[in-house]
N, C-alpha and C positions, 0 to 999 in steps of 0.2 A: 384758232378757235378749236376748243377742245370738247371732248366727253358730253355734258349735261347741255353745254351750249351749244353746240353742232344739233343735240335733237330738238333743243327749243326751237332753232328756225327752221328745222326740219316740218316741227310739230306744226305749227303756226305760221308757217309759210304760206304758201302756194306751188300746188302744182300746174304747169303750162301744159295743158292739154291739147290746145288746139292749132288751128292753121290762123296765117293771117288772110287778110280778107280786104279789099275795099285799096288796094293799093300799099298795102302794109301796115296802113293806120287806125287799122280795129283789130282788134284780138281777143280772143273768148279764152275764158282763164277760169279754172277748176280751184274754189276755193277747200283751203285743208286747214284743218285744225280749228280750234273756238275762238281765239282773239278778237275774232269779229263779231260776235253773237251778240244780241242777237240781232243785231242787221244783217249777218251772212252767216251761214251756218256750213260747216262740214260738205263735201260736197254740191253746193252751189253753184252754177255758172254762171257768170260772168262778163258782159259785155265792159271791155276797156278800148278804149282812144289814146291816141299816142299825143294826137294836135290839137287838146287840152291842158293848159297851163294849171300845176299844182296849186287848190286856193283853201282857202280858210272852210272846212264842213265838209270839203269833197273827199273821197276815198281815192285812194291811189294804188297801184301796183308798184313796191322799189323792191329793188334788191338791199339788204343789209350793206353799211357802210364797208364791213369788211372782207366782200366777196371780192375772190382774186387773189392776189399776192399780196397787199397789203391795203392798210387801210384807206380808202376813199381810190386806191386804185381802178384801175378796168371802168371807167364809166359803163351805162346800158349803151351799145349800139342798135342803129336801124337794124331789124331784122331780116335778115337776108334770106325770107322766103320758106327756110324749114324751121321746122317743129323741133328737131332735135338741139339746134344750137342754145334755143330758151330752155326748152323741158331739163337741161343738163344743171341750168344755175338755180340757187337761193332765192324764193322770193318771198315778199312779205304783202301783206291788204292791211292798208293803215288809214286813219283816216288824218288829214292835215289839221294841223292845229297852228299853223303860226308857217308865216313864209317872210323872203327878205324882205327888212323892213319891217315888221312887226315888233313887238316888244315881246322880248324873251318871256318866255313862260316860267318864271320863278319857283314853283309851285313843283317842278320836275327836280328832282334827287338831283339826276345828269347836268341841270343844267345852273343847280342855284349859284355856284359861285364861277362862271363864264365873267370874264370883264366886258362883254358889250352889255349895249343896252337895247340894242336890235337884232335881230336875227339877221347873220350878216351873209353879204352876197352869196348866191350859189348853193344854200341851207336851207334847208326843210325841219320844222320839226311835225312831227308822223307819231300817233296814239293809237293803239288798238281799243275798241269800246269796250272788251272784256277786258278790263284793267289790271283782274288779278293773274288771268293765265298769259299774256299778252306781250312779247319780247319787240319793245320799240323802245322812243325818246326818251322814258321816265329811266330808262339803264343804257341805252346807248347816244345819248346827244341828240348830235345833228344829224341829218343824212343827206348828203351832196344829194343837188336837184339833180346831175348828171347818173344818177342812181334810179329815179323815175321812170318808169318804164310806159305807165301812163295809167289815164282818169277814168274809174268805173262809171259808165253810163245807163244803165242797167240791168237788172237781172235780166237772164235767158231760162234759165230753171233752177226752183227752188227745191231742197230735199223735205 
């Protein structure tokens, strides 16, 4: 990942601000950049869940396919308690559009000439609502569910 695309997920990511919480399975996540607008704005936080299955409307916290060494490498692991090991990687707020088993969304650049006709095992496809500034599935595919880091449940505070 080079120059203009290293700042889009920068832009449009997420920053990990916070601690976990509840046994490791919530986490308060500091939204950055517009992708999300206007359901989530710039600076918003964030209640996410890890033991929330990725579904059709729901927003999610992943990391880009490409974090790591190489593509779909590094899945998200459990977090092991600090703040620093999340706050260091890539992350994105997308909202789910299609899970395994769904019928490919045609209608995305990335995905019109894919030979399934499902979204196949272990795939996500992941939209930002601000569609024009927004680096997801319409340019990058699929995004391994092992990439999910997990399911916004609420806001904690809006900007």
């Amino acid at each position: 990942m080079h120059g203009a695309a290293a700042l889009t997920v920068i832009s449009t990511g997420l920053l990990l601000t916070a601690r976990a919480l509840l046994g490791r399975r919530v986490l308060v996540v500091t939204v950055r950049g517009p992708s999300m607008e206007p359901t989530y704005r710039d600076g918003d936080r964030v209640l996410i869940r890890r033991d929330i299955l990725p579904a059709p409307g729901r927003v999610v916290v992943a990391e880009p396919p490409w974090a790591g060494t190489g593509r779909g490498a590094h899945p998200v692991p459990v977090p092991s308690g600090t703040v620093m090991a999340l706050s260091e990687r890539d992350w994105l707020i997308k909202r789910v559009a299609a899970v395994p088993g769904d019928l490919v969304p045609r209608y995305l650049p990335s995905l019109a000439q894919v030979p399934e006709e499902r979204v196949p095992p272990g795939q996500v496809v992941l939209l930002g609502d601000n569609a024009e500034v927004s680096l997801d599935s319409r340019q990058m595919g699929y995004v391994p569910l092992g990439r999910v880091l997990g399911t916004v449940v609420r806001v904690l505070e809006s900007r």
